[in-house]
C-alpha positions as CSV (number, residue, x, y, z in Angstrom):
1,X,0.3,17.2,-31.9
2,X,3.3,17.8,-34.2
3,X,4.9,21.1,-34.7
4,X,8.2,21.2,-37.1
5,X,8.1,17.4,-37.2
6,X,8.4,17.4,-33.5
7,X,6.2,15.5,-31.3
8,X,4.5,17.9,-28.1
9,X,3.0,15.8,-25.5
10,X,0.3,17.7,-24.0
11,X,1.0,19.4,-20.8
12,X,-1.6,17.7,-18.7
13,X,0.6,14.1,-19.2
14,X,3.6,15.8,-18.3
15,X,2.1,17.0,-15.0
16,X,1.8,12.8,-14.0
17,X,4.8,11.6,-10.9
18,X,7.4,9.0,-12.7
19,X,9.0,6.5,-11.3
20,X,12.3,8.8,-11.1
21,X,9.7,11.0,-9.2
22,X,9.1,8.5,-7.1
23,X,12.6,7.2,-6.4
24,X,13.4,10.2,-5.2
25,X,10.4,10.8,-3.0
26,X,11.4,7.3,-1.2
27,X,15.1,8.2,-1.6
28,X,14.7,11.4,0.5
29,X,12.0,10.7,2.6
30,X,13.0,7.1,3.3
31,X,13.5,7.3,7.1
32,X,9.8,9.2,7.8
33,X,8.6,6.6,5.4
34,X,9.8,3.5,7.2
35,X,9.0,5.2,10.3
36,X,5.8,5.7,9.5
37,X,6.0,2.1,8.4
38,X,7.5,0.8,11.6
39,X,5.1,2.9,13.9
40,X,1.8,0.8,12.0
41,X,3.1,-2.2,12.3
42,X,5.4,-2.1,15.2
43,X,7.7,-4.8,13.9
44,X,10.6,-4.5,12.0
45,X,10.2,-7.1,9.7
46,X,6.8,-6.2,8.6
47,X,7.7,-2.5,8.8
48,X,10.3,-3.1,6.0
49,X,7.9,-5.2,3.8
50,X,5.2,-2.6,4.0
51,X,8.4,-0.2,2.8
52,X,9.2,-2.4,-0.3
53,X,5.4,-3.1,-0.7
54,X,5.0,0.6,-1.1
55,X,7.8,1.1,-3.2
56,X,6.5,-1.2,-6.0
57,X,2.9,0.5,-5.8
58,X,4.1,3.6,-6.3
59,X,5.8,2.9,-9.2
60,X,3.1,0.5,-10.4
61,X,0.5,3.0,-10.1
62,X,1.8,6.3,-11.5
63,X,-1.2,8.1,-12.5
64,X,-0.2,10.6,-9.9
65,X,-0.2,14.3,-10.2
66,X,4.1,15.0,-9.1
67,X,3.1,17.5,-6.7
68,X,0.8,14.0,-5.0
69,X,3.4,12.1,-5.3
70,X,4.7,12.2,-1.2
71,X,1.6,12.0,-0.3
72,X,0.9,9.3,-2.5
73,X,4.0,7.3,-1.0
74,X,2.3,7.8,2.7
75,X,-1.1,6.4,1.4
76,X,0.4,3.0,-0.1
77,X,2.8,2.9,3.0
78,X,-0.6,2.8,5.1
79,X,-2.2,0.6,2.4
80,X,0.4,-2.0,2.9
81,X,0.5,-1.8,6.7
82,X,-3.0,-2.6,6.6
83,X,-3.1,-5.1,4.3
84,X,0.5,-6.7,6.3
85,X,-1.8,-6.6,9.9
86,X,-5.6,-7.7,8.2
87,X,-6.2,-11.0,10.5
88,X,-6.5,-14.1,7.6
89,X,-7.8,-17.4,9.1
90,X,-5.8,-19.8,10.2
91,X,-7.5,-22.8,8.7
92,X,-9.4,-22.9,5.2
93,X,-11.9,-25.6,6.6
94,X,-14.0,-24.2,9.4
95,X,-16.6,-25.4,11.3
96,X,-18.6,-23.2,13.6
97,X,-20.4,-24.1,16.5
98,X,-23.0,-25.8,17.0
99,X,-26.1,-23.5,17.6
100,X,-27.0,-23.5,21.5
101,X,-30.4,-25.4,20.8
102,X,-28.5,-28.5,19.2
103,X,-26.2,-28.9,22.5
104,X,-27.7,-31.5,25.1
105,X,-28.5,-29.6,28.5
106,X,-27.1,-31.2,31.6
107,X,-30.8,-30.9,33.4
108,X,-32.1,-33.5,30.1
């Protein structure tokens, strides 16, 4: 829409978190969110990965209403913390076990 030569961005786009929204959400809540961090992961070093790692989501994905946007910094700090702890295999080549059938019996 144009009035006067002026551009009006609807008021539904304006409603959306930026990421000077969201720099101060992590800027003022950045002890509970590393806490909250630290207490999933229970290591420092993973708690402050999770932190960045929900830092850059948040401002990645900004499609988040401004009155969200806290709770939107929670949910990727639990996102990250979950995706830090997931158990990933050790080895790319695994074999499993033999089925029981297969294995001689001491009795044969």
């Amino acid at each position: 829409m144009t009035f006067r030569g002026k551009k009006q961005v609807p008021k539904q786009l304006n409603d959306h978190a930026t990421f000077e929204d969201f720099r101060s959400v992590f800027a003022e809540s950045m002890d509970d969110l590393y806490q909250l961090s630290f207490l999933l992961t229970a290591d420092h070093h993973k708690a402050e990965q999770c932190f960045i790692a929900g830092v850059e989501d948040s401002v990645r994905e900004n499609f988040v209403f401004k009155e969200w946007a806290r709770s939107w910094a929670k949910r990727v700090i639990i996102q990250s913390a979950i995706r830090e702890l997931k158990p990933r295999p050790l080895a790319t080549s695994f074999s499993p076990a033999p089925p029981s059938d297969v294995i001689p019996r001491a009795s044969d």
